[in-house]
mmCIF file of the N, C-alpha and C atoms, coordinates in Angstrom:
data_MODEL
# 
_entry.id   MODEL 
# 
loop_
_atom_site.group_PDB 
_atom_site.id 
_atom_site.type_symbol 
_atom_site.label_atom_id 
_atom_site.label_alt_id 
_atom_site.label_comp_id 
_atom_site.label_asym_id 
_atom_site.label_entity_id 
_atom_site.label_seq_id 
_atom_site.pdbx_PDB_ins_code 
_atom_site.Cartn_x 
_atom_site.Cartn_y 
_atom_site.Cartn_z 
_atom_site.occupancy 
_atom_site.B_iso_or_equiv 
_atom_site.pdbx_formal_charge 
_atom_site.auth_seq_id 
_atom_site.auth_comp_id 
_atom_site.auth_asym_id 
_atom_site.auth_atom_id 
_atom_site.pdbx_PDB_model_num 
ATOM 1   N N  . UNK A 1 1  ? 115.322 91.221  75.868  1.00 0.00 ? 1  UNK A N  1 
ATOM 2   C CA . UNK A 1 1  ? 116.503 91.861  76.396  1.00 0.00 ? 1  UNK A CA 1 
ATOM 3   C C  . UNK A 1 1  ? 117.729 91.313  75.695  1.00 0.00 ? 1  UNK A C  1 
ATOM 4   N N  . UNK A 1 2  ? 118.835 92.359  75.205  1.00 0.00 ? 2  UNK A N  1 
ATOM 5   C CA . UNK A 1 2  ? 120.307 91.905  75.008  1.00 0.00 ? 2  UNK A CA 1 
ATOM 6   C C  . UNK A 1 2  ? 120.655 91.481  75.707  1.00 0.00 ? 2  UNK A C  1 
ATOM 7   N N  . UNK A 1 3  ? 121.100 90.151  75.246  1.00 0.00 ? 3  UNK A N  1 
ATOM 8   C CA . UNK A 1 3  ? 121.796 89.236  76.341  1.00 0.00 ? 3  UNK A CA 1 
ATOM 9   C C  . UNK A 1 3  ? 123.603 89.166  75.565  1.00 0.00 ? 3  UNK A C  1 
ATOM 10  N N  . UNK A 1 4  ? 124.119 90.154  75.348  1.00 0.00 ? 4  UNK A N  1 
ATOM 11  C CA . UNK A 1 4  ? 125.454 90.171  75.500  1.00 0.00 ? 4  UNK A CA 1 
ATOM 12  C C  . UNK A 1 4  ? 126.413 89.895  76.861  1.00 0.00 ? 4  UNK A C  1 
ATOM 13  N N  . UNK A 1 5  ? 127.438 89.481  76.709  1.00 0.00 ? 5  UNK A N  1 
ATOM 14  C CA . UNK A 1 5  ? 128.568 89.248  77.429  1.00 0.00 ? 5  UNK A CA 1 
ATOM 15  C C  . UNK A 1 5  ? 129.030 90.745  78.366  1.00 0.00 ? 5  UNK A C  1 
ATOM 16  N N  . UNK A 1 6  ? 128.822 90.262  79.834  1.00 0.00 ? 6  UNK A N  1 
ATOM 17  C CA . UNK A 1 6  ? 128.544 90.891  80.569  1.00 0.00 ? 6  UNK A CA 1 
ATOM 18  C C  . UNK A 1 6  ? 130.035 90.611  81.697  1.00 0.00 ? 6  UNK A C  1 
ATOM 19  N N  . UNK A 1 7  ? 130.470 92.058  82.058  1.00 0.00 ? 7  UNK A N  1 
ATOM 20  C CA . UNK A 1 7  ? 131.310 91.462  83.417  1.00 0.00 ? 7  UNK A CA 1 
ATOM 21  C C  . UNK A 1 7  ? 130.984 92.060  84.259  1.00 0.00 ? 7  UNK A C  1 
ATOM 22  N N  . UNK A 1 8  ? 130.759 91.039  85.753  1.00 0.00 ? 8  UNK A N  1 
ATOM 23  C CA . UNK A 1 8  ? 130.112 91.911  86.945  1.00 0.00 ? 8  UNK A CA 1 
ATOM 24  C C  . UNK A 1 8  ? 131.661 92.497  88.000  1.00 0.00 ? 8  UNK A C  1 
ATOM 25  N N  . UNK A 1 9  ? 131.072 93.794  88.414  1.00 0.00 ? 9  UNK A N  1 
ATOM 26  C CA . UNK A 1 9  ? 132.174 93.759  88.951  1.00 0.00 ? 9  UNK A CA 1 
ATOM 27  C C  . UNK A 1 9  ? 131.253 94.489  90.753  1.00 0.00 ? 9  UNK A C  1 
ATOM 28  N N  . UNK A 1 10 ? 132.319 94.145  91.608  1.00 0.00 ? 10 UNK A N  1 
ATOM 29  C CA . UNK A 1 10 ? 132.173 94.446  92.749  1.00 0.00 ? 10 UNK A CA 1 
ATOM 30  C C  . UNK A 1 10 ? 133.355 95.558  93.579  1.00 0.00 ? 10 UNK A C  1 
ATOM 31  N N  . UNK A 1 11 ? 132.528 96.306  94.069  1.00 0.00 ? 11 UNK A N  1 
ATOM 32  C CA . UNK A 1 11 ? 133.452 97.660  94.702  1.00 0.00 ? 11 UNK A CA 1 
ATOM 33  C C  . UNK A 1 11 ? 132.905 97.789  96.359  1.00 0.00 ? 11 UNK A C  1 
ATOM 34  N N  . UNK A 1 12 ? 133.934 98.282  96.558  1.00 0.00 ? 12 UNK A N  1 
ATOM 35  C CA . UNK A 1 12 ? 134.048 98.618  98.293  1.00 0.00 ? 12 UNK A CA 1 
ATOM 36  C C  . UNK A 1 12 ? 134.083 99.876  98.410  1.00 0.00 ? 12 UNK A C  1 
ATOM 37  N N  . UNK A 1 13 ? 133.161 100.903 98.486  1.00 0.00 ? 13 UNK A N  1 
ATOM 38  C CA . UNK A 1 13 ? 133.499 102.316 98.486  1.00 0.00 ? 13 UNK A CA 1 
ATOM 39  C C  . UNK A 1 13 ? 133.469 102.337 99.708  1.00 0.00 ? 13 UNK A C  1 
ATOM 40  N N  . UNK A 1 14 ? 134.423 103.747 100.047 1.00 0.00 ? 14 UNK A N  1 
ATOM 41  C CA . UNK A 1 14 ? 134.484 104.423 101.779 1.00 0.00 ? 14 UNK A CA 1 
ATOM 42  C C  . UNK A 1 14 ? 133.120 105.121 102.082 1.00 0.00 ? 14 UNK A C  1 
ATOM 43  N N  . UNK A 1 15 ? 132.533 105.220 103.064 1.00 0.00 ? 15 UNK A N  1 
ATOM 44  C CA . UNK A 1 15 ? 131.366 105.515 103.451 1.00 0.00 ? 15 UNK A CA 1 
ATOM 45  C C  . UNK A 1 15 ? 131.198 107.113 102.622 1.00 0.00 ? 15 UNK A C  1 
ATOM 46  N N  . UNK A 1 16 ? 132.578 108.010 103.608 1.00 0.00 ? 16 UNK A N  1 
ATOM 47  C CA . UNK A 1 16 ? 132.669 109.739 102.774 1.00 0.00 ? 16 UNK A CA 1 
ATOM 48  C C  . UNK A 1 16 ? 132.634 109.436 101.946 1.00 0.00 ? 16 UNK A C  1 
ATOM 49  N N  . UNK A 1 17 ? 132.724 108.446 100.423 1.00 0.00 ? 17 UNK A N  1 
ATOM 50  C CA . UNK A 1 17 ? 132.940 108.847 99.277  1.00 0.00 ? 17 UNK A CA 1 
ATOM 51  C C  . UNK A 1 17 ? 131.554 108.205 98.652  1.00 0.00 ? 17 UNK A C  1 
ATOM 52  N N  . UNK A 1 18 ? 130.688 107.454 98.850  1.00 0.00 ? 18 UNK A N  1 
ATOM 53  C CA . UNK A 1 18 ? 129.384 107.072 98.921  1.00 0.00 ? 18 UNK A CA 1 
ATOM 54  C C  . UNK A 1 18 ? 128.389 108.505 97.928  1.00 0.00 ? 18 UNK A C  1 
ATOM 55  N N  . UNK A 1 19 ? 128.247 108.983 98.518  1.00 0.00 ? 19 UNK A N  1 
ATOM 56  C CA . UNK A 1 19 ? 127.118 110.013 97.574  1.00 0.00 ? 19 UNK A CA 1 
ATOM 57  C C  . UNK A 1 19 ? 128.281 110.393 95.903  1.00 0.00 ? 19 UNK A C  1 
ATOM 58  N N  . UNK A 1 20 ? 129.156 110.813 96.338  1.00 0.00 ? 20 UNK A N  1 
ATOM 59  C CA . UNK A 1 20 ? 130.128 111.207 95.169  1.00 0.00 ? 20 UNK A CA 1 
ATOM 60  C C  . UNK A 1 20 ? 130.111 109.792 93.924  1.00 0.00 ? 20 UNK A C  1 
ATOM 61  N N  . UNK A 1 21 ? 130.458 108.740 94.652  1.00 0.00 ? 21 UNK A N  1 
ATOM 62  C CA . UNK A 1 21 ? 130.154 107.448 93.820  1.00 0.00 ? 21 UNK A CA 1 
ATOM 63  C C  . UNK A 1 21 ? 129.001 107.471 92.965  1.00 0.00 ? 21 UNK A C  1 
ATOM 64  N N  . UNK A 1 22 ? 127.608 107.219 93.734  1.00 0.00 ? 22 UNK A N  1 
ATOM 65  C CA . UNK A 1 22 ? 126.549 106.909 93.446  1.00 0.00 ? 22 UNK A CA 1 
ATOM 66  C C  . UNK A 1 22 ? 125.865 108.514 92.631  1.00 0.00 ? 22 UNK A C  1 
ATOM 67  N N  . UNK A 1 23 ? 126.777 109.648 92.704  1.00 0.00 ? 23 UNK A N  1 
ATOM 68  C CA . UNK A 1 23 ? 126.104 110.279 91.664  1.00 0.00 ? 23 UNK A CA 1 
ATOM 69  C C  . UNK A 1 23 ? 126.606 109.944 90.629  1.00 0.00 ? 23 UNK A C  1 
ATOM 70  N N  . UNK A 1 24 ? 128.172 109.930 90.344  1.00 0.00 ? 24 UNK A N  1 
ATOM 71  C CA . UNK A 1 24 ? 128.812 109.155 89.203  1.00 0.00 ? 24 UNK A CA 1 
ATOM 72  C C  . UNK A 1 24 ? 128.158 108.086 88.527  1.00 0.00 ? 24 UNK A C  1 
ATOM 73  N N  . UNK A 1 25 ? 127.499 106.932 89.489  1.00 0.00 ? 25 UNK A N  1 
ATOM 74  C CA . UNK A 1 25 ? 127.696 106.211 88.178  1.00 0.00 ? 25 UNK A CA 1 
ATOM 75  C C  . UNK A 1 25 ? 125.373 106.036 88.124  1.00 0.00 ? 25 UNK A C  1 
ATOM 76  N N  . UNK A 1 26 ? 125.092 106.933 88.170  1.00 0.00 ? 26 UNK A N  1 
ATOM 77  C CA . UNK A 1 26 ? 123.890 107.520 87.882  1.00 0.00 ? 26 UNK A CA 1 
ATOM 78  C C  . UNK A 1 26 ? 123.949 108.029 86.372  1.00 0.00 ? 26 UNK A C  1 
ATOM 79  N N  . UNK A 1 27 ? 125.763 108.589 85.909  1.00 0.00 ? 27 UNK A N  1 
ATOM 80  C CA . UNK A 1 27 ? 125.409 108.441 84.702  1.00 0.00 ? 27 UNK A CA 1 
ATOM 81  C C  . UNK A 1 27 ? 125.593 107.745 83.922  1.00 0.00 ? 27 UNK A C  1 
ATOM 82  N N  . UNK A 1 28 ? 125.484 106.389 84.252  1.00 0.00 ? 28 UNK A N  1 
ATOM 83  C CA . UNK A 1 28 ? 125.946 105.285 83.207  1.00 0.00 ? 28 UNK A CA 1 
ATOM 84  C C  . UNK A 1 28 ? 124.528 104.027 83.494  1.00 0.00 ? 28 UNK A C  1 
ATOM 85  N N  . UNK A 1 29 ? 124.710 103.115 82.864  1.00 0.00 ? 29 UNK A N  1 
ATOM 86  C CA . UNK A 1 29 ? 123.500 102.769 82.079  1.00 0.00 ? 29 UNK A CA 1 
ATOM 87  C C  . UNK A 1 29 ? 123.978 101.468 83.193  1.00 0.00 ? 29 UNK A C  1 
ATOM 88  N N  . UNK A 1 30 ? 123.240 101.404 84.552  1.00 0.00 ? 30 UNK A N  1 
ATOM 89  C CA . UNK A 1 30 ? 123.502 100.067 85.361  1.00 0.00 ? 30 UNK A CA 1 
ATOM 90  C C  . UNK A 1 30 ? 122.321 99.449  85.607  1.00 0.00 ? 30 UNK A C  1 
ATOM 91  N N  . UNK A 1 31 ? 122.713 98.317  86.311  1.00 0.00 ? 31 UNK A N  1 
ATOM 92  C CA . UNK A 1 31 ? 121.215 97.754  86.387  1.00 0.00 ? 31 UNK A CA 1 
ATOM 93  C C  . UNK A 1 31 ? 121.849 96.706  88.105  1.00 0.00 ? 31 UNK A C  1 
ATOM 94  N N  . UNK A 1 32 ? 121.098 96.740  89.094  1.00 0.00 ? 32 UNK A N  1 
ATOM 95  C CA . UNK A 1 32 ? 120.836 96.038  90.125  1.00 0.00 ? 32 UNK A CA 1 
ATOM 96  C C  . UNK A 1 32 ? 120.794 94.613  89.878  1.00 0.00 ? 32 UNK A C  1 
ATOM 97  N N  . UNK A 1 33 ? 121.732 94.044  91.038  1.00 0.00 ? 33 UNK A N  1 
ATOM 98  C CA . UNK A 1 33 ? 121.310 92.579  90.748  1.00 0.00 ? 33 UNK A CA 1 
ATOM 99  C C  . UNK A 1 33 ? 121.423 92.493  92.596  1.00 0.00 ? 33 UNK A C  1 
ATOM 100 N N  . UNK A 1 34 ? 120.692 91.835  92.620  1.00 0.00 ? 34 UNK A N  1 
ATOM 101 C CA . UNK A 1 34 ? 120.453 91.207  94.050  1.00 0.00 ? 34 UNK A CA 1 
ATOM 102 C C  . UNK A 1 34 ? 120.675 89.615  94.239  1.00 0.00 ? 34 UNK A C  1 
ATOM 103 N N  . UNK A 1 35 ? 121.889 89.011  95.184  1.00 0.00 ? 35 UNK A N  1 
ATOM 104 C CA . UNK A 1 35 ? 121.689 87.327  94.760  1.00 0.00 ? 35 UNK A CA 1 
ATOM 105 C C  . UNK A 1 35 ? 121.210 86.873  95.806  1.00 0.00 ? 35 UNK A C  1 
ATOM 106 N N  . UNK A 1 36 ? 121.123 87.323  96.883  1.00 0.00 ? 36 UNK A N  1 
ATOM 107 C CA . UNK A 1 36 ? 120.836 86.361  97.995  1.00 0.00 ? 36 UNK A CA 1 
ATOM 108 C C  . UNK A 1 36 ? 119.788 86.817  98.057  1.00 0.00 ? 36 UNK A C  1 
ATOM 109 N N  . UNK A 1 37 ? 118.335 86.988  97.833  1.00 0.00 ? 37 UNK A N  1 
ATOM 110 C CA . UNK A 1 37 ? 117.108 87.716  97.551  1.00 0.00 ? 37 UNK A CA 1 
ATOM 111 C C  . UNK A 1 37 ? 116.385 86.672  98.047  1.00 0.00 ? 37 UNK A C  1 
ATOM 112 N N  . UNK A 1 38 ? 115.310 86.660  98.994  1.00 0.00 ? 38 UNK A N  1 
ATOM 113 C CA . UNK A 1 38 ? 113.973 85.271  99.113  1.00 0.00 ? 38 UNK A CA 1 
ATOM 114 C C  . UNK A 1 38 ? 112.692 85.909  99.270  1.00 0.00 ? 38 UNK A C  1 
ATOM 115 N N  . UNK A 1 39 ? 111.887 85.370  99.229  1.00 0.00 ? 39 UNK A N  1 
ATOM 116 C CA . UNK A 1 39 ? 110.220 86.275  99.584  1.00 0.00 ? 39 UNK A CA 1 
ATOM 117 C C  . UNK A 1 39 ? 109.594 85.175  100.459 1.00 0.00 ? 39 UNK A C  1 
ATOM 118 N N  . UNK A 1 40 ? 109.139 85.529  101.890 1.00 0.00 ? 40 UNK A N  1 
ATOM 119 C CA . UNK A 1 40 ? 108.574 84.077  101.951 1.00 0.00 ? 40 UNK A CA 1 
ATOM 120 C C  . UNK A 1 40 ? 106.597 84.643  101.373 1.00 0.00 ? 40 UNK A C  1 
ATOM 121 N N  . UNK A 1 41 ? 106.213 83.694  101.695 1.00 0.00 ? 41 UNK A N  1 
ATOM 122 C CA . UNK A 1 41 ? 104.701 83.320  101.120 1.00 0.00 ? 41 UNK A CA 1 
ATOM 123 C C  . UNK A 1 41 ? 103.619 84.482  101.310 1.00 0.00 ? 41 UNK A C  1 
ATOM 124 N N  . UNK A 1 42 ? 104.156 85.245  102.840 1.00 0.00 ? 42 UNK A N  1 
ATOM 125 C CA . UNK A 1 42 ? 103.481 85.985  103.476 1.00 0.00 ? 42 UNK A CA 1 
ATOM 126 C C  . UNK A 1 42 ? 103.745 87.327  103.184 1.00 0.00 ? 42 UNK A C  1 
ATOM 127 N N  . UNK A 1 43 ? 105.164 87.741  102.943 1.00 0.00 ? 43 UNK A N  1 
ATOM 128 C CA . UNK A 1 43 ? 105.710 88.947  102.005 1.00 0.00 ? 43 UNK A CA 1 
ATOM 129 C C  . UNK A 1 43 ? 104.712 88.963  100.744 1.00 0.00 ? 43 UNK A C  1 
ATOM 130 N N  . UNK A 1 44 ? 105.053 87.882  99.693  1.00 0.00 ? 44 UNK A N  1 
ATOM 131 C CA . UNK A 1 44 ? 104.279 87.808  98.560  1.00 0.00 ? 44 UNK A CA 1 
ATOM 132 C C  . UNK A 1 44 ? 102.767 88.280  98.879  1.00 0.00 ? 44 UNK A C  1 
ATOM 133 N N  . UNK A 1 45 ? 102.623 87.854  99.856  1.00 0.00 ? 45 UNK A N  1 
ATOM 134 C CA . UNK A 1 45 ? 100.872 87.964  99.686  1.00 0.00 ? 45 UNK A CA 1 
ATOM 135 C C  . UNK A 1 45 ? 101.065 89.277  100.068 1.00 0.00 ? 45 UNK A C  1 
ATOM 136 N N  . UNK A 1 46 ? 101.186 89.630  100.778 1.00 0.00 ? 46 UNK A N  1 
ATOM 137 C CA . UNK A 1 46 ? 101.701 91.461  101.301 1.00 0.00 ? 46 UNK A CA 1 
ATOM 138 C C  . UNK A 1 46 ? 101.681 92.158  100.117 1.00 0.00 ? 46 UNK A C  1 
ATOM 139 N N  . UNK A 1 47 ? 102.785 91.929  99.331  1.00 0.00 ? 47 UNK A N  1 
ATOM 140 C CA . UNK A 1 47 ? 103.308 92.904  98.208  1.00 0.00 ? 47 UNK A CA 1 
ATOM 141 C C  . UNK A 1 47 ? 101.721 92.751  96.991  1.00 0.00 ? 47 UNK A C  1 
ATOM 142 N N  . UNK A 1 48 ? 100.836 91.119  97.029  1.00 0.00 ? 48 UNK A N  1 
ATOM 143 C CA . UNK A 1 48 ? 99.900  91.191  95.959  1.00 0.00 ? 48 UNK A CA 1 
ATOM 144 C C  . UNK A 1 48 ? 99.087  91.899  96.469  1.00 0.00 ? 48 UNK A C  1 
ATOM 145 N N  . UNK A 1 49 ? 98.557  92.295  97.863  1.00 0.00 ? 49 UNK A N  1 
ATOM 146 C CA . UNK A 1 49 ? 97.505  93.223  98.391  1.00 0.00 ? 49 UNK A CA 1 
ATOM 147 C C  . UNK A 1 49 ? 97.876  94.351  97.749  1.00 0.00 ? 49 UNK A C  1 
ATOM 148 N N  . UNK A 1 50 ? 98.735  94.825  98.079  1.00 0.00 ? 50 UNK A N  1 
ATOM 149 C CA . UNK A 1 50 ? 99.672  96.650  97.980  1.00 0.00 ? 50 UNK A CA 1 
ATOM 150 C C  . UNK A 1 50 ? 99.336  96.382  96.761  1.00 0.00 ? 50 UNK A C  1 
ATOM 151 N N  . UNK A 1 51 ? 99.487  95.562  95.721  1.00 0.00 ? 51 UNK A N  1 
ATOM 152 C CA . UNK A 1 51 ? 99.340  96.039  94.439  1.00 0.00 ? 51 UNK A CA 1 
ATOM 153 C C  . UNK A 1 51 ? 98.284  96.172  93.916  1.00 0.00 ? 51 UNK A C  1 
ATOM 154 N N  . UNK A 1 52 ? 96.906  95.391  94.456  1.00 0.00 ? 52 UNK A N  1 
ATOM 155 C CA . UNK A 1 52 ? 95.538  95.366  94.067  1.00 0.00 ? 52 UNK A CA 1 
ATOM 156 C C  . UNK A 1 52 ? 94.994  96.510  94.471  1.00 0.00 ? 52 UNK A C  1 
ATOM 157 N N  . UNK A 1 53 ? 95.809  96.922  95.986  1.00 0.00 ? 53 UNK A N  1 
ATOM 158 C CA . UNK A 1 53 ? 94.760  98.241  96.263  1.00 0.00 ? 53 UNK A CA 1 
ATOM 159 C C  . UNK A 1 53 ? 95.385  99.785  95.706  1.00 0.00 ? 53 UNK A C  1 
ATOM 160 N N  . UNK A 1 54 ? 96.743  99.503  95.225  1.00 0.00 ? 54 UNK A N  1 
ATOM 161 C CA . UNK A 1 54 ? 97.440  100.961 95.150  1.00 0.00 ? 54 UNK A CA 1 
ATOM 162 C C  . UNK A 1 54 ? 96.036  101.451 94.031  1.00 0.00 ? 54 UNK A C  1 
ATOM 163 N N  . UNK A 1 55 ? 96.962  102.739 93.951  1.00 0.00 ? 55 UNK A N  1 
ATOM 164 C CA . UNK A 1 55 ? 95.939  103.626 92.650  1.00 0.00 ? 55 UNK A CA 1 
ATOM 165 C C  . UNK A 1 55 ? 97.366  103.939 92.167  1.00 0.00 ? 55 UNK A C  1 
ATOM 166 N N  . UNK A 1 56 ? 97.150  103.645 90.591  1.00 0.00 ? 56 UNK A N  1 
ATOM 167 C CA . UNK A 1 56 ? 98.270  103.803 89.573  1.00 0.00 ? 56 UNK A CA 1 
ATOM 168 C C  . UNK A 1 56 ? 98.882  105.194 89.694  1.00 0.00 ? 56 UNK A C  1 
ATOM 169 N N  . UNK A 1 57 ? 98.289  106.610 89.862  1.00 0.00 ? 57 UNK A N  1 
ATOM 170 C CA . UNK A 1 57 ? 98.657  107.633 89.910  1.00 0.00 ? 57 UNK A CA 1 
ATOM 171 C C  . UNK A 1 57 ? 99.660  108.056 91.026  1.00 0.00 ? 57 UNK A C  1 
ATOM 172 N N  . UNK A 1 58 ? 99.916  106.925 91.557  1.00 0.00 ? 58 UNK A N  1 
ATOM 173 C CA . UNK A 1 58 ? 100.622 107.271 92.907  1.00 0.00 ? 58 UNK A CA 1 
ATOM 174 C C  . UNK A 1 58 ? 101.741 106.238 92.327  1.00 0.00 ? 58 UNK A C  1 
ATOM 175 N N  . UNK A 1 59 ? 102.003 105.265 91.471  1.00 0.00 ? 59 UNK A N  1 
ATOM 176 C CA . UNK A 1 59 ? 102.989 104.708 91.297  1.00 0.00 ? 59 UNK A CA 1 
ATOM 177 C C  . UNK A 1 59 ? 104.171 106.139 91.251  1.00 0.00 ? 59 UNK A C  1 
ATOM 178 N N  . UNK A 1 60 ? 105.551 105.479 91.566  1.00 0.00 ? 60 UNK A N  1 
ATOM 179 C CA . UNK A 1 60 ? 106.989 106.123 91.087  1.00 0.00 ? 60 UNK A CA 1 
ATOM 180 C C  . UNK A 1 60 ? 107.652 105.409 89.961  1.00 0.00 ? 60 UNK A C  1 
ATOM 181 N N  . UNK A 1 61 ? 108.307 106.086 88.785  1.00 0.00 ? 61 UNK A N  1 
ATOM 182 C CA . UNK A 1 61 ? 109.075 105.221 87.647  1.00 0.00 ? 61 UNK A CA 1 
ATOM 183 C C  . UNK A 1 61 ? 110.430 104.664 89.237  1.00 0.00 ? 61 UNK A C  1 
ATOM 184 N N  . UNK A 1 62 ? 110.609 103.660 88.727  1.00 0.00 ? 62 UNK A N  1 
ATOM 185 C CA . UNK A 1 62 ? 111.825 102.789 89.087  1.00 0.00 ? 62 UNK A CA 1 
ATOM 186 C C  . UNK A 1 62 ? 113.405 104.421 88.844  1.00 0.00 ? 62 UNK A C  1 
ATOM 187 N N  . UNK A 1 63 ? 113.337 104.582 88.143  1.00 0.00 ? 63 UNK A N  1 
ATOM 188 C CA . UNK A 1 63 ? 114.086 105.759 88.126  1.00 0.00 ? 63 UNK A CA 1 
ATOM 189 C C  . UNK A 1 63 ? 114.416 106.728 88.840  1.00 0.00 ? 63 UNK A C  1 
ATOM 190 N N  . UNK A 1 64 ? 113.256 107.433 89.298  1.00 0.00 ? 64 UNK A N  1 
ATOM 191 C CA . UNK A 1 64 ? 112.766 108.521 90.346  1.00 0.00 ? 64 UNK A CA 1 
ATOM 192 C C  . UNK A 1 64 ? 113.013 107.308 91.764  1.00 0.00 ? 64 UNK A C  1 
ATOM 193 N N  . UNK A 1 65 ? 112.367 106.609 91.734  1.00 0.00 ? 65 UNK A N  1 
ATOM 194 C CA . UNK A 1 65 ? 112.331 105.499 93.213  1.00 0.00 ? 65 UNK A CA 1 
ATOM 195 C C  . UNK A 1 65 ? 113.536 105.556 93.859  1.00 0.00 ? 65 UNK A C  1 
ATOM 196 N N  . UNK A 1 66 ? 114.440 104.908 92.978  1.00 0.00 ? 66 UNK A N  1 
ATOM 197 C CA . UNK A 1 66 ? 116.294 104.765 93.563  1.00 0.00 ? 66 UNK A CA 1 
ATOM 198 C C  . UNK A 1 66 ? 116.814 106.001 93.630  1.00 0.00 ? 66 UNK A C  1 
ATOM 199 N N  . UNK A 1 67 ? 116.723 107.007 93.348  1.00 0.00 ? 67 UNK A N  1 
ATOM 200 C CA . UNK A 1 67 ? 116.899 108.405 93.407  1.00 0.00 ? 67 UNK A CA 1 
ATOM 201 C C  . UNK A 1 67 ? 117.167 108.445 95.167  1.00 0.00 ? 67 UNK A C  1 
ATOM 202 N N  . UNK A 1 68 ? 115.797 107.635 95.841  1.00 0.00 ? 68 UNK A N  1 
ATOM 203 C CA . UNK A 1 68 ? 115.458 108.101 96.900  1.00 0.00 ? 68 UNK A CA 1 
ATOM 204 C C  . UNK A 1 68 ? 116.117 107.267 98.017  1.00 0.00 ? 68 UNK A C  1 
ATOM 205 N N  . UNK A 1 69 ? 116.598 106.227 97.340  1.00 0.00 ? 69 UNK A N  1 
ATOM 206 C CA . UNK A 1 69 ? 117.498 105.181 98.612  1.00 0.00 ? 69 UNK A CA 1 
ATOM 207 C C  . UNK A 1 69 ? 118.286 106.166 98.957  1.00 0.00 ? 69 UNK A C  1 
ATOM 208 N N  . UNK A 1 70 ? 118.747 105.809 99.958  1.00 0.00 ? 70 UNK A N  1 
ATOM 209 C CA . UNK A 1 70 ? 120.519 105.652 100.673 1.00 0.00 ? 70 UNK A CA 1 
ATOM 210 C C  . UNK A 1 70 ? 121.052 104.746 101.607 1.00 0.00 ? 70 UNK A C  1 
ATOM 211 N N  . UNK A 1 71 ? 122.109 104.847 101.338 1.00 0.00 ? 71 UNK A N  1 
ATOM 212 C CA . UNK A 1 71 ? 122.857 103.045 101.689 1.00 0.00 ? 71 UNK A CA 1 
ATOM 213 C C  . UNK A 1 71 ? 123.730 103.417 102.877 1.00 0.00 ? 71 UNK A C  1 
ATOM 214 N N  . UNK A 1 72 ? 123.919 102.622 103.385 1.00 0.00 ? 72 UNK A N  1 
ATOM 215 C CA . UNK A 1 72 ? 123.761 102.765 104.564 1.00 0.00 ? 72 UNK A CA 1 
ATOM 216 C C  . UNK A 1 72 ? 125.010 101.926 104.666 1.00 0.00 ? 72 UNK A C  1 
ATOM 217 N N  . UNK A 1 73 ? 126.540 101.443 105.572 1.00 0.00 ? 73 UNK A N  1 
ATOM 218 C CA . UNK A 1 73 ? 126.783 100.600 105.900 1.00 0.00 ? 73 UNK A CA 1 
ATOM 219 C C  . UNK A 1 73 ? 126.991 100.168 106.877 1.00 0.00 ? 73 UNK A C  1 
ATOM 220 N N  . UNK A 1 74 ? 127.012 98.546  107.307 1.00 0.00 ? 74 UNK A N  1 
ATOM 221 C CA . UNK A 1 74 ? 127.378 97.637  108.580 1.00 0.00 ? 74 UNK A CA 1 
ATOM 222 C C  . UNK A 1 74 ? 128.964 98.918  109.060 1.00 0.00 ? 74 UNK A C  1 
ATOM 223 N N  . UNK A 1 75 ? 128.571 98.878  110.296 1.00 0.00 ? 75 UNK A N  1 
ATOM 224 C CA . UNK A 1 75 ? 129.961 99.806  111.131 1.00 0.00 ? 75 UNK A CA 1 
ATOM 225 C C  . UNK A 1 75 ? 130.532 98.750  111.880 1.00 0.00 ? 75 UNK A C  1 
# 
């Protein structure tokens, strides 16, 4: 991976303006970062089952996947 010089930036969108945002910047080349992220032991083992038993044909590209969130915020 390019590891060029990067600036993160952080935004507060209004809830109404939420879908309008997130189609916007669908066209630009972003990438997720998550910081406060943990797994405990028992998740992990969770997520290694799901992966031993899925069947590949049912995977989603990461692409199509986030397509399908929606965000939701604290009121």
């Amino acid at each position: 991976m390019n590891r060029e010089k990067m600036t993160q930036i952080t935004l507060n969108i209004p809830d109404e303006e939420l879908t309008f945002f997130m189609k916007l910047i669908e066209k630009f080349n972003y990438e997720t970062v998550i910081n406060d992220f943990s797994v405990s032991d028992e998740m992990k083992n969770l997520l290694d089952e799901r992966r031993l038993t899925s069947k590949v044909e049912n995977f989603v590209p990461w692409n199509e996947a986030k397509k399908q969130f929606s965000f939701k915020t604290e009121k």
